[in-house]
VOGU-759627 format. One record per residue (C-alpha): residue number from 0; residue in three letters; x, y, z. Coordinates in pm, whole numbers, plus 50000, padded with zeros to 5 digits. Each point is the difference from the previous one (the first is absolute). Example, Ala and Ser with C-alpha at 12.3 -4.5 7.8 and 13.67 -1.06 7.14 Angstrom:
BEGIN
NODE, 0, ALA, 51230, 49550, 50780 $
NODE, 1, SER, 50137, 50344, 49934 $
***
This chain:
BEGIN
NODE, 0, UNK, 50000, 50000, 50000 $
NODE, 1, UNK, 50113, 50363, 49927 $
NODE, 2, UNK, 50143, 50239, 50250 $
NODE, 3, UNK, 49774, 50231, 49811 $
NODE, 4, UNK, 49662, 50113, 50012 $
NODE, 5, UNK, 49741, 50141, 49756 $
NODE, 6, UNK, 50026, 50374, 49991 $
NODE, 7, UNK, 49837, 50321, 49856 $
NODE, 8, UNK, 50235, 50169, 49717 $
NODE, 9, UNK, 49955, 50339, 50234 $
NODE, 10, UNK, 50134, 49851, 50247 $
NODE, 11, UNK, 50287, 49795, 49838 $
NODE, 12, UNK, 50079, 50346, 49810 $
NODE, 13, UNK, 49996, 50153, 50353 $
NODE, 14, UNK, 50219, 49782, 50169 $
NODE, 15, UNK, 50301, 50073, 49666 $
NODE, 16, UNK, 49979, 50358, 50060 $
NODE, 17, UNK, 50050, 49957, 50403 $
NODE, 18, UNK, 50301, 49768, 49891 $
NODE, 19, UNK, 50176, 50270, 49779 $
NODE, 20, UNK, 49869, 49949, 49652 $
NODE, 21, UNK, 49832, 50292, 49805 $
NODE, 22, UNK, 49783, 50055, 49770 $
NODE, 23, UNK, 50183, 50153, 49679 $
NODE, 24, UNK, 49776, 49966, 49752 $
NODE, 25, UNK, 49561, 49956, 49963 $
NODE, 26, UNK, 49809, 49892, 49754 $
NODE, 27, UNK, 49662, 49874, 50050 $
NODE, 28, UNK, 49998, 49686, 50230 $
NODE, 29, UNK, 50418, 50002, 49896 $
NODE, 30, UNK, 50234, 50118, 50241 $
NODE, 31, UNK, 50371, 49994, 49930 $
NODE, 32, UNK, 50198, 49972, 50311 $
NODE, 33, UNK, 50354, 50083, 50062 $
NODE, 34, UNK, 50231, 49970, 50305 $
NODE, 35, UNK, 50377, 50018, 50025 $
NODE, 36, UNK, 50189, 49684, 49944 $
NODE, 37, UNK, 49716, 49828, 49868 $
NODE, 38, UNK, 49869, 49986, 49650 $
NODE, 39, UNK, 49658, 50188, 49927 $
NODE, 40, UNK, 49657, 49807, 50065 $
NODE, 41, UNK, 49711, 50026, 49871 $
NODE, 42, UNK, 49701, 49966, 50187 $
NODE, 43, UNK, 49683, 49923, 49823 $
NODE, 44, UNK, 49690, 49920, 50160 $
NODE, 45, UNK, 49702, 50223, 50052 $
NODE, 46, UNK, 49984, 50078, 50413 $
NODE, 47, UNK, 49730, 49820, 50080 $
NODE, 48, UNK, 50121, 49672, 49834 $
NODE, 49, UNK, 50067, 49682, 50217 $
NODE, 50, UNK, 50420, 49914, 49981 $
NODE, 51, UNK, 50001, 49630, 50086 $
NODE, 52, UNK, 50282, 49849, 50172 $
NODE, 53, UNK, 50211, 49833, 49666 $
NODE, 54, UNK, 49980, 50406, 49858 $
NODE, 55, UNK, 50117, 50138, 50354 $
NODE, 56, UNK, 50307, 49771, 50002 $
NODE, 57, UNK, 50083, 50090, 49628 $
NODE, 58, UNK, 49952, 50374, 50067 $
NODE, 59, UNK, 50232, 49922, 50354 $
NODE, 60, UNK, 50279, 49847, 49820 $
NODE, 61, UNK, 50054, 50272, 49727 $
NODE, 62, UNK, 49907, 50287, 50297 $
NODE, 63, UNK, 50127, 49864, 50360 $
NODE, 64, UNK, 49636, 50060, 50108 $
NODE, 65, UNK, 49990, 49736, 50322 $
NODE, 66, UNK, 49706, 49886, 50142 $
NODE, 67, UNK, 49995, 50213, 50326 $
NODE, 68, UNK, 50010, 50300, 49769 $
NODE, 69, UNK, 49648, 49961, 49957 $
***
């Protein structure tokens, strides 16, 4: 079973920004997100969209989002 649970995009989103990353770009439901030493991101899910746990651990190993970040 996965260390991670479902999650709201807002929140997910959220929870990047607290850890350093920020939004550089917007475009729609897009967001391009940069931090240093880490290649950009690109977040796209509408906010109120449901993350399940196999997309949280994808977006955690190319982010260093943990789960107690949420």
């Amino acid at each position: 079973m996965s260390e991670w649970p479902s999650a709201k995009a807002r929140r997910v989103l959220a929870a990047l920004l607290r850890i350093g990353w920020e939004v550089k770009r917007d475009a729609g439901s897009h967001r391009i997100l940069s931090r240093l030493g880490w290649p950009d991101f690109v977040f796209a899910f509408h906010d109120r969209e449901e993350i399940g746990p196999r997309m949280l651990a994808r977006i955690a190993k190319m982010t260093g989002l943990r789960p107690e970040d949420l």
